[in-house]
PyMOL CGO cylinders between C-alpha atoms (Angstrom):
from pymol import cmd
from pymol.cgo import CYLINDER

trace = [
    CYLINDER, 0.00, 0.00, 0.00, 1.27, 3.30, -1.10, 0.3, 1, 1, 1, 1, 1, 1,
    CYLINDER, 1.27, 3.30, -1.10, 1.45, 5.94, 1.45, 0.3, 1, 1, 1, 1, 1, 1,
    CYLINDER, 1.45, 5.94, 1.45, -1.41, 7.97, -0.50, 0.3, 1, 1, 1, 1, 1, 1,
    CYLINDER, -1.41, 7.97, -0.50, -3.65, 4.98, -0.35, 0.3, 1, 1, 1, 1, 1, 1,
    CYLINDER, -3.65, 4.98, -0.35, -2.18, 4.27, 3.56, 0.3, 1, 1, 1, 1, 1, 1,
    CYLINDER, -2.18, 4.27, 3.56, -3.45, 8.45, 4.14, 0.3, 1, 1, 1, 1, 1, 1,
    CYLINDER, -3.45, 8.45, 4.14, -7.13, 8.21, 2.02, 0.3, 1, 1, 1, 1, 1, 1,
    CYLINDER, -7.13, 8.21, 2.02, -7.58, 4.88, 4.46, 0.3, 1, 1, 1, 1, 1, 1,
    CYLINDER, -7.58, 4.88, 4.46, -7.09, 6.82, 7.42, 0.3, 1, 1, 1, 1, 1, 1,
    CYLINDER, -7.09, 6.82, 7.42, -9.29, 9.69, 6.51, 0.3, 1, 1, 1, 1, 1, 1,
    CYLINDER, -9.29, 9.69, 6.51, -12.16, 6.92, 5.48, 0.3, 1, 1, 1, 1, 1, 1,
    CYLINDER, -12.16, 6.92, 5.48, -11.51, 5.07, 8.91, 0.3, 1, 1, 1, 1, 1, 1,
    CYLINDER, -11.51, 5.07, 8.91, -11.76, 8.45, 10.47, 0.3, 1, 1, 1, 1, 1, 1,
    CYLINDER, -11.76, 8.45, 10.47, -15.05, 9.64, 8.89, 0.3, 1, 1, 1, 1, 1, 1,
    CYLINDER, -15.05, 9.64, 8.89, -16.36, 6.14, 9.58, 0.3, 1, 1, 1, 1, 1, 1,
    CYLINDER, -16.36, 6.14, 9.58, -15.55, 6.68, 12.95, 0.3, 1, 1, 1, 1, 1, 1,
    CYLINDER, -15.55, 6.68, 12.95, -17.28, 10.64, 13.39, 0.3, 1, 1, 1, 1, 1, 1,
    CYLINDER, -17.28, 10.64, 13.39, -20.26, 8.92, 11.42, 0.3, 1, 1, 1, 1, 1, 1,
    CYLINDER, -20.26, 8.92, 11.42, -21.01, 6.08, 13.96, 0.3, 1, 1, 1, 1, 1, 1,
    CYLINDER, -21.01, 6.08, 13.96, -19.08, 5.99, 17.12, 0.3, 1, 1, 1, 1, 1, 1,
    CYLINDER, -19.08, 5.99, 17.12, -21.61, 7.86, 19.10, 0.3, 1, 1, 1, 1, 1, 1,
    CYLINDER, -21.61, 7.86, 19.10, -24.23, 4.72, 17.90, 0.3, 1, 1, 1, 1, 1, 1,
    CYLINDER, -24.23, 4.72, 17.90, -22.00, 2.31, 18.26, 0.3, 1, 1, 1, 1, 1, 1,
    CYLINDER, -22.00, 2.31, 18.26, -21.42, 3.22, 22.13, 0.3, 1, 1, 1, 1, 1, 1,
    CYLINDER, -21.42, 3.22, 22.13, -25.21, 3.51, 22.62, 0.3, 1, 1, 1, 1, 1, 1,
    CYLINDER, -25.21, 3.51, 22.62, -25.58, -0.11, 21.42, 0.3, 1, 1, 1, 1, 1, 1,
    CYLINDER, -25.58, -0.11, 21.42, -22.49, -1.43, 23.45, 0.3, 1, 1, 1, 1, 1, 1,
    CYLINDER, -22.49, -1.43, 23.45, -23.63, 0.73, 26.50, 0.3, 1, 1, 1, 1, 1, 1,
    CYLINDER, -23.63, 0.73, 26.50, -26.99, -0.96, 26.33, 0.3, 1, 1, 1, 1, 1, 1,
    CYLINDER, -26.99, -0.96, 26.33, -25.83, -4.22, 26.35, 0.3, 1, 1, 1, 1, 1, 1,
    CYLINDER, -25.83, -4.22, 26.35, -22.62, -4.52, 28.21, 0.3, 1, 1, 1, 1, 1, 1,
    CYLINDER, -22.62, -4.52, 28.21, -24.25, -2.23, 30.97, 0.3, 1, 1, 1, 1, 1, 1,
    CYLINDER, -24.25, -2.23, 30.97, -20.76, -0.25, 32.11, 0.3, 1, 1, 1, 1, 1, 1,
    CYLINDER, -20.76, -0.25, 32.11, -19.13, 2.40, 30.33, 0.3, 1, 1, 1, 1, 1, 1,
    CYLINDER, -19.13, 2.40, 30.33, -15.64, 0.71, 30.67, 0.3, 1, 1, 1, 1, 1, 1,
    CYLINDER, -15.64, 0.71, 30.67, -17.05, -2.28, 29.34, 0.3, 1, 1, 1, 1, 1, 1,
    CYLINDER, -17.05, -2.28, 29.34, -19.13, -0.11, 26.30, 0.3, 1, 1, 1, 1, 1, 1,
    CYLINDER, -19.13, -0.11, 26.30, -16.25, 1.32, 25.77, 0.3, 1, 1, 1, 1, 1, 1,
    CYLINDER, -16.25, 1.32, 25.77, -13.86, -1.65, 25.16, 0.3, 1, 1, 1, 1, 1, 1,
    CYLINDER, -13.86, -1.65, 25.16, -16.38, -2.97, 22.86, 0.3, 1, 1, 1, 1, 1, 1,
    CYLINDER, -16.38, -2.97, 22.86, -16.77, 0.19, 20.79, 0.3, 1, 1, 1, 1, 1, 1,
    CYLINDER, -16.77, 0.19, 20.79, -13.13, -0.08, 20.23, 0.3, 1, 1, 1, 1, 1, 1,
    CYLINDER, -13.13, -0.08, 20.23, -12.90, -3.28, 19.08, 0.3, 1, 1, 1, 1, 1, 1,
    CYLINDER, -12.90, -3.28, 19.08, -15.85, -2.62, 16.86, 0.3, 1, 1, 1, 1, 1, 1,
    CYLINDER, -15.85, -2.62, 16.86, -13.64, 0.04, 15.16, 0.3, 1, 1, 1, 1, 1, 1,
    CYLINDER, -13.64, 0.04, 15.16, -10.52, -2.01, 15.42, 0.3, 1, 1, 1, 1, 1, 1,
    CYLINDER, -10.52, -2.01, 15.42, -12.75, -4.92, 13.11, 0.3, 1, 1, 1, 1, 1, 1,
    CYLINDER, -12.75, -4.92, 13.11, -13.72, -2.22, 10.86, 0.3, 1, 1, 1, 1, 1, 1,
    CYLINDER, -13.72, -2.22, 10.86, -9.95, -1.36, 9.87, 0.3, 1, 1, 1, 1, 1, 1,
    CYLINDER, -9.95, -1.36, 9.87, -9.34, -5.20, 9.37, 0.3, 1, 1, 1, 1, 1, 1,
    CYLINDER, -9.34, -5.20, 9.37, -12.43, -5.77, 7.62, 0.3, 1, 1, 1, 1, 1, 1,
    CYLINDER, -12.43, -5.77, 7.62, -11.67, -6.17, 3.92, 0.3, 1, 1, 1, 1, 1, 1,
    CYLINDER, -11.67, -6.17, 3.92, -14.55, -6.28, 2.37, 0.3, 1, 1, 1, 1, 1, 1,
    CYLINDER, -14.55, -6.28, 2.37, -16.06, -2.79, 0.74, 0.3, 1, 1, 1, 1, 1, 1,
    CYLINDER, -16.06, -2.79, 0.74, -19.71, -1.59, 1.90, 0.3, 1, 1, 1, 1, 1, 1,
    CYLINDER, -19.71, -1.59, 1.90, -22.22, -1.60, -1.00, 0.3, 1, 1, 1, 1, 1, 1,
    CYLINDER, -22.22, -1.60, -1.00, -23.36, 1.70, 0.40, 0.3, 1, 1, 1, 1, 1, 1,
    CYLINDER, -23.36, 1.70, 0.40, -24.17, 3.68, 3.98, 0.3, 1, 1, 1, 1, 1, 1,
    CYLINDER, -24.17, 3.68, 3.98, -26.81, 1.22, 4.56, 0.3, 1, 1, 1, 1, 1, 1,
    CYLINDER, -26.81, 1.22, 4.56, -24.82, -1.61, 4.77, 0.3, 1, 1, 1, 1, 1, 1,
    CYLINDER, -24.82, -1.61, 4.77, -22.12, -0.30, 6.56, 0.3, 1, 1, 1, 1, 1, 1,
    CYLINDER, -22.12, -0.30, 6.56, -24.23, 1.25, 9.31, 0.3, 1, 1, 1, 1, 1, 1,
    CYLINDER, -24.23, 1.25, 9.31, -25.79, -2.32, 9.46, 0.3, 1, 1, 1, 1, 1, 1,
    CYLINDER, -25.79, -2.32, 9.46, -22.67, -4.23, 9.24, 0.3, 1, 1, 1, 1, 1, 1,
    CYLINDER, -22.67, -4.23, 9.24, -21.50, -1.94, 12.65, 0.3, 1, 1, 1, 1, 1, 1,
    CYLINDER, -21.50, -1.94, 12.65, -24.36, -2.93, 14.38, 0.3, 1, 1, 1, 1, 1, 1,
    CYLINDER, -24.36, -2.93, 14.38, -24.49, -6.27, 14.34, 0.3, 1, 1, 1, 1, 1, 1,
    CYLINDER, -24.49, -6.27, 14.34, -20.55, -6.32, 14.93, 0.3, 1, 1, 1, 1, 1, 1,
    CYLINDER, -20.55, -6.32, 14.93, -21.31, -4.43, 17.89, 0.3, 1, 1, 1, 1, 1, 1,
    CYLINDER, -21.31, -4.43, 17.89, -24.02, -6.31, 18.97, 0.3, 1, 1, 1, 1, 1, 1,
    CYLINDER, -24.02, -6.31, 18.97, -21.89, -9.80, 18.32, 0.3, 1, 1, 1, 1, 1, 1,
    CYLINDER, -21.89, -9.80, 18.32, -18.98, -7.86, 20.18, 0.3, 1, 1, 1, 1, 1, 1,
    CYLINDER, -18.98, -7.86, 20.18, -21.20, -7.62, 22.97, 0.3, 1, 1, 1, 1, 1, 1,
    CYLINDER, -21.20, -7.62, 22.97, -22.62, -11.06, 22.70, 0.3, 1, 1, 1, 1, 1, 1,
    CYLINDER, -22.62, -11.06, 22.70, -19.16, -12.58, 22.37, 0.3, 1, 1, 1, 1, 1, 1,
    CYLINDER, -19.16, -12.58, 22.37, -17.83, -10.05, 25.61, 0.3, 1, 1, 1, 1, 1, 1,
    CYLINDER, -17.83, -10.05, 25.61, -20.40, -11.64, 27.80, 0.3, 1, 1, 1, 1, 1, 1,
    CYLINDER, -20.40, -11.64, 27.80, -20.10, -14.86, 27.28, 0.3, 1, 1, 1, 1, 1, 1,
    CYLINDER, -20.10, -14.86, 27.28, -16.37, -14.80, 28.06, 0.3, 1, 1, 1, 1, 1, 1,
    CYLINDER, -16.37, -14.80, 28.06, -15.96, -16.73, 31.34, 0.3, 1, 1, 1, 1, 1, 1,
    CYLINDER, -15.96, -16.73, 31.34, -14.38, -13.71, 33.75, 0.3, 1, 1, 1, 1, 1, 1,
    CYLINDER, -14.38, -13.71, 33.75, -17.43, -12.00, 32.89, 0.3, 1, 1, 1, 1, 1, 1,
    CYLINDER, -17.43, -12.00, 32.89, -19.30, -15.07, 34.67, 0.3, 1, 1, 1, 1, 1, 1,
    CYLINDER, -19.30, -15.07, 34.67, -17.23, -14.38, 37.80, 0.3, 1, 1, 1, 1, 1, 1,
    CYLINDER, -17.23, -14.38, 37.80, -17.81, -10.47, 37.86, 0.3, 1, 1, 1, 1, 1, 1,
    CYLINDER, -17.81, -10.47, 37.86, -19.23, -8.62, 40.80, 0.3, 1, 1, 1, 1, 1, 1,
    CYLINDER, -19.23, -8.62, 40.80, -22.56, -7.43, 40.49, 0.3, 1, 1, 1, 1, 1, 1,
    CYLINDER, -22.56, -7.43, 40.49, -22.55, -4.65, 37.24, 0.3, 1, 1, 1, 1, 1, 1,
    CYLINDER, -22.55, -4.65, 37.24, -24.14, -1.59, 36.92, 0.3, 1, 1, 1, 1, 1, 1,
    CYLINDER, -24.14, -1.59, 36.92, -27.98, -0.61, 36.85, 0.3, 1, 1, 1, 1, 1, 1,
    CYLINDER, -27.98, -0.61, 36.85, -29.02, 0.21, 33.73, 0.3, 1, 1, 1, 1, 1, 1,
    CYLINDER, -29.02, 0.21, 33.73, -30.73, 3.54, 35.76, 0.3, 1, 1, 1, 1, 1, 1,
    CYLINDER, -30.73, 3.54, 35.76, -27.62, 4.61, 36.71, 0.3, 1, 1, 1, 1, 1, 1,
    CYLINDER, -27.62, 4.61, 36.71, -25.93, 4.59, 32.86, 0.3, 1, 1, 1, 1, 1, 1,
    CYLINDER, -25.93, 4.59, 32.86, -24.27, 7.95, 31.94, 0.3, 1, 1, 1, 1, 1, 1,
    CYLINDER, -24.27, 7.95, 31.94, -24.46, 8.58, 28.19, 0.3, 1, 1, 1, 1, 1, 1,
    CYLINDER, -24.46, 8.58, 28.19, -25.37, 11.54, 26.09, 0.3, 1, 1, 1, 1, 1, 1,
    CYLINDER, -25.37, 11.54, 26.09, -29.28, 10.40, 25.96, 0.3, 1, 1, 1, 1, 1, 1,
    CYLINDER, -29.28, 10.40, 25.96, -32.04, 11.29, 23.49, 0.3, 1, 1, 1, 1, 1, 1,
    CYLINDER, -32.04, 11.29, 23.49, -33.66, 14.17, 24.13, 0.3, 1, 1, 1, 1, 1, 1,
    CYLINDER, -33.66, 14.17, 24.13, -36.92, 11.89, 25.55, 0.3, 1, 1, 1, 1, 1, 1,
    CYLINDER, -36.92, 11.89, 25.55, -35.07, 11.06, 28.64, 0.3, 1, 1, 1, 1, 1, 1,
    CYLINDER, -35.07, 11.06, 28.64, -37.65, 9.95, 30.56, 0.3, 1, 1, 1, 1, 1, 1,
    CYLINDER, -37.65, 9.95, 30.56, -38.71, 8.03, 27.74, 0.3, 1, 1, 1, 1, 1, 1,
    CYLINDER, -38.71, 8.03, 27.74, -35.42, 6.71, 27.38, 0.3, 1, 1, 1, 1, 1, 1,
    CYLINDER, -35.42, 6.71, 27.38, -34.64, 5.53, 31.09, 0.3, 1, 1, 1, 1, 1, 1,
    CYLINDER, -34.64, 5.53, 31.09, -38.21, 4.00, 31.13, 0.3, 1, 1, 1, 1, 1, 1,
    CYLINDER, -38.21, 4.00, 31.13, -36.50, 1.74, 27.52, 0.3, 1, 1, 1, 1, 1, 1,
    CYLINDER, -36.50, 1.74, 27.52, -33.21, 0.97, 29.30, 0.3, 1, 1, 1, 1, 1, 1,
    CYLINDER, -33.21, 0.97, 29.30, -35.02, -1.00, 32.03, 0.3, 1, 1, 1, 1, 1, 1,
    CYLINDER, -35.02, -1.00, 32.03, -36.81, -3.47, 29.13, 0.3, 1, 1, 1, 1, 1, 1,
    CYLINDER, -36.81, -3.47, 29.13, -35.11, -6.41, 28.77, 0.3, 1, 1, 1, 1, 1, 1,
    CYLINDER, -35.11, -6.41, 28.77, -32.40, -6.22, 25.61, 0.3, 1, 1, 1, 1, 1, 1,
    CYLINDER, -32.40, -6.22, 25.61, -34.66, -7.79, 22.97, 0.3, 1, 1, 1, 1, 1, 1,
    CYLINDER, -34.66, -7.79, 22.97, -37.23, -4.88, 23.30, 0.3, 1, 1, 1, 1, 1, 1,
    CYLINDER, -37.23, -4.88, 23.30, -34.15, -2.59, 23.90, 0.3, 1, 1, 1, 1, 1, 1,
    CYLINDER, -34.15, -2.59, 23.90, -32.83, -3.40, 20.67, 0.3, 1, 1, 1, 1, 1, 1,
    CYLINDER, -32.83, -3.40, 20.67, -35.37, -3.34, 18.48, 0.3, 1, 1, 1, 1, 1, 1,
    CYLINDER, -35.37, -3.34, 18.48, -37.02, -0.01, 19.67, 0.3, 1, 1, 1, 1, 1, 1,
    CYLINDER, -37.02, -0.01, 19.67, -33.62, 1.51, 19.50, 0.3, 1, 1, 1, 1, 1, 1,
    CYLINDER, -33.62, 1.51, 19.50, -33.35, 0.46, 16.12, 0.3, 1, 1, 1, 1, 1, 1,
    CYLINDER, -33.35, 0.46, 16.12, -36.38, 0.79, 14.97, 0.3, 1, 1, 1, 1, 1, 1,
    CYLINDER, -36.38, 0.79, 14.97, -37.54, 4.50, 16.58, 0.3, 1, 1, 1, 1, 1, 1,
    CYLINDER, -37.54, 4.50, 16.58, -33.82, 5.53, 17.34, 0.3, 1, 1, 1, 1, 1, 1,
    CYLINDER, -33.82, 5.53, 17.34, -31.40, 4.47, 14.36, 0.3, 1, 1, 1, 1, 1, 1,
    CYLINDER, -31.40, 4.47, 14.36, -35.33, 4.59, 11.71, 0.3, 1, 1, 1, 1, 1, 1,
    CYLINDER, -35.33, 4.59, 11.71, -34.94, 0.73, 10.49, 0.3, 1, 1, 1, 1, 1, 1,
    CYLINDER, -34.94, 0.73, 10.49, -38.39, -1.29, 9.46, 0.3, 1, 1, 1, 1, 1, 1,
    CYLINDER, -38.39, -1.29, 9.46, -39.27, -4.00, 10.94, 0.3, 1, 1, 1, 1, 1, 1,
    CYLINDER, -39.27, -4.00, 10.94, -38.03, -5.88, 7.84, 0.3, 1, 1, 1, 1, 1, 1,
    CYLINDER, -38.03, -5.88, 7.84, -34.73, -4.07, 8.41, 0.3, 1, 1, 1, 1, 1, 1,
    CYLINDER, -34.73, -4.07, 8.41, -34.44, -4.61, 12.03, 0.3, 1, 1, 1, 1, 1, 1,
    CYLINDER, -34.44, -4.61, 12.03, -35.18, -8.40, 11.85, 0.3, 1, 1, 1, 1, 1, 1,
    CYLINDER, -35.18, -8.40, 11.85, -32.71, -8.58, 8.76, 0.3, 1, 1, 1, 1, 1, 1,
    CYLINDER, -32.71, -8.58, 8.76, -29.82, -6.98, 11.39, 0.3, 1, 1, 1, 1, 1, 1,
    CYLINDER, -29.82, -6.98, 11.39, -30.83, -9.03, 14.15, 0.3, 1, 1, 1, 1, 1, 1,
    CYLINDER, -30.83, -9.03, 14.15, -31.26, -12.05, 11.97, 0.3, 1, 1, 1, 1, 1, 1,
    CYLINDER, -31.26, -12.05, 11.97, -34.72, -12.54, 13.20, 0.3, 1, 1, 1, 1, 1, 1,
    CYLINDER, -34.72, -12.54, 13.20, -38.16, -13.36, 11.43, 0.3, 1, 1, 1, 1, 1, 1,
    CYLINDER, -38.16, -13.36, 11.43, -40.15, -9.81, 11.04, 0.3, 1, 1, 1, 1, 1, 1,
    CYLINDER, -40.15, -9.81, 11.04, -42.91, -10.84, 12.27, 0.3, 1, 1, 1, 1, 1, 1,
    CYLINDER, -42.91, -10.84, 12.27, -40.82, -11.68, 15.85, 0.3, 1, 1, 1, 1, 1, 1,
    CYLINDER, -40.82, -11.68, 15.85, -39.43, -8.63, 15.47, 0.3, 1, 1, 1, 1, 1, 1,
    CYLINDER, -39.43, -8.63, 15.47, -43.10, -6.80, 15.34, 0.3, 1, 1, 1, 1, 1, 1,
    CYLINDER, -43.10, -6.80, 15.34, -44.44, -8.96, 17.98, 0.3, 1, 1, 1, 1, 1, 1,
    CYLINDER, -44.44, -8.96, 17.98, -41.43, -7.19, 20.03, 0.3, 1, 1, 1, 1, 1, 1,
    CYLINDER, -41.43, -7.19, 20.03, -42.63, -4.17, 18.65, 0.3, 1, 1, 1, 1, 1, 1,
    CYLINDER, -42.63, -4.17, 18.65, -46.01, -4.26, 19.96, 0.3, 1, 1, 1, 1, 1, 1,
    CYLINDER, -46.01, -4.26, 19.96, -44.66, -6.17, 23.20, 0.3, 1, 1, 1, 1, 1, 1,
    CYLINDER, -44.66, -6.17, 23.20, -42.14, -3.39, 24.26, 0.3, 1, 1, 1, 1, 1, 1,
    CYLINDER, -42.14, -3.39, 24.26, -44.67, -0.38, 23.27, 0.3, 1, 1, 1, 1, 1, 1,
    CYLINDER, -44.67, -0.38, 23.27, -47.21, -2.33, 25.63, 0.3, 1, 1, 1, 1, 1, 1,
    CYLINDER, -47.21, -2.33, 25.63, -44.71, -2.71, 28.49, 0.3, 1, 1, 1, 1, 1, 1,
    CYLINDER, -44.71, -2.71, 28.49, -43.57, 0.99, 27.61, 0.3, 1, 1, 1, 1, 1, 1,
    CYLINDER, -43.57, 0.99, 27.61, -47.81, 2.02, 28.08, 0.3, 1, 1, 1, 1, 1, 1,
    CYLINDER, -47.81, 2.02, 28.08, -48.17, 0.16, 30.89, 0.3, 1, 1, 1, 1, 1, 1,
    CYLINDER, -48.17, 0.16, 30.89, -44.62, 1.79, 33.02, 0.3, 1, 1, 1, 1, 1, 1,
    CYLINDER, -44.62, 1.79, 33.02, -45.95, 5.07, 32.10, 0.3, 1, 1, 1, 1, 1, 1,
    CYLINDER, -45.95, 5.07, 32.10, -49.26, 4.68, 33.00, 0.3, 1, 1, 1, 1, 1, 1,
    CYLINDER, -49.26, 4.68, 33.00, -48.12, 3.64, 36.71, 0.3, 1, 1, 1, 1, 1, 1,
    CYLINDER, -48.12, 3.64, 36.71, -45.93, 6.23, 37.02, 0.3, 1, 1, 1, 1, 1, 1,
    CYLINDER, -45.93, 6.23, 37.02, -48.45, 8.80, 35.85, 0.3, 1, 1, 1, 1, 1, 1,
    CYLINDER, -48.45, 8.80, 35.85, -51.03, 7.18, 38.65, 0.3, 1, 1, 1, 1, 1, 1,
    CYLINDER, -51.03, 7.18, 38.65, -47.83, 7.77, 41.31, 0.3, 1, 1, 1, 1, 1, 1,
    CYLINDER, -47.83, 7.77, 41.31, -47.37, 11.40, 40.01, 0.3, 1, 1, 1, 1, 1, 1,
    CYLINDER, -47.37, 11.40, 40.01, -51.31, 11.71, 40.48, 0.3, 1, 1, 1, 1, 1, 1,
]
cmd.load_cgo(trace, "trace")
């Protein structure tokens, strides 16, 4: 590699980086449940996305390829054993993170288990279908709007208790 092509790869990298890295920590954040932890992830994330050696067919697919390589990051962070023999981690309640601007909203999401998590973040958060979602997640759509209408239900049913306790 030529030191031009060595400097346009770095700029790409770069601008991939500014693009996503704020939705990339969101994702790790939500499912590792620590910011050191979110934070390792989102690294590695980026570190895949120099190796990775195949070319994006467009913004789409990229943006969907760092998902799921987040989400598998995650996945694969978990199930390492240490992890198994961790102190207790974090409440999801107690996550710092530059939120959406619904942050009531938002902390009300965070305490859903992650299935509902993910898909309302991708659906309302990131705008994916349902078709789109399920194709990340590699899910059937119609799971994926069954979680849909589950999570908004749970979502109705928080906020209507906490509007009775406000009452």
């Amino acid at each position: 590699m030529s030191c031009l092509e060595h400097s346009q790869s770095g700029e790409k990298m770069a601008a991939l980086y500014r693009r996503y890295v704020t939705m990339v920590y969101q994702i790790c954040l939500m499912l590792m449940k620590n910011v050191p932890d979110a934070e390792d992830a989102t690294q590695t994330v980026f570190r895949k996305a120099m190796e990775h050696e195949g070319l994006f067919r467009d913004p789409e697919h990229e943006k969907a390829w760092l998902i799921v390589t987040a989400r598998n990051e995650c996945k694969n962070q978990l199930k390492h054993w240490w992890r198994t023999k961790r102190a207790g981690e974090e409440i999801l309640q107690n996550l710092t993170w530059e939120q959406p601007s619904d942050g009531e909203l938002w902390d009300l999401i965070l305490t859903l288990p992650e299935k509902y998590r993910m898909v309302l973040y991708l659906h309302y958060y990131q705008g994916y279908t349902a078709l789109e979602t399920a194709e990340i997640l590699g899910k059937n759509p119609s799971t994926i709007r069954t979680w849909l209408v589950q999570a908004r239900w749970k979502l109705k049913e928080m906020l209507e208790v906490e509007e009775y306790g406000r009452g």
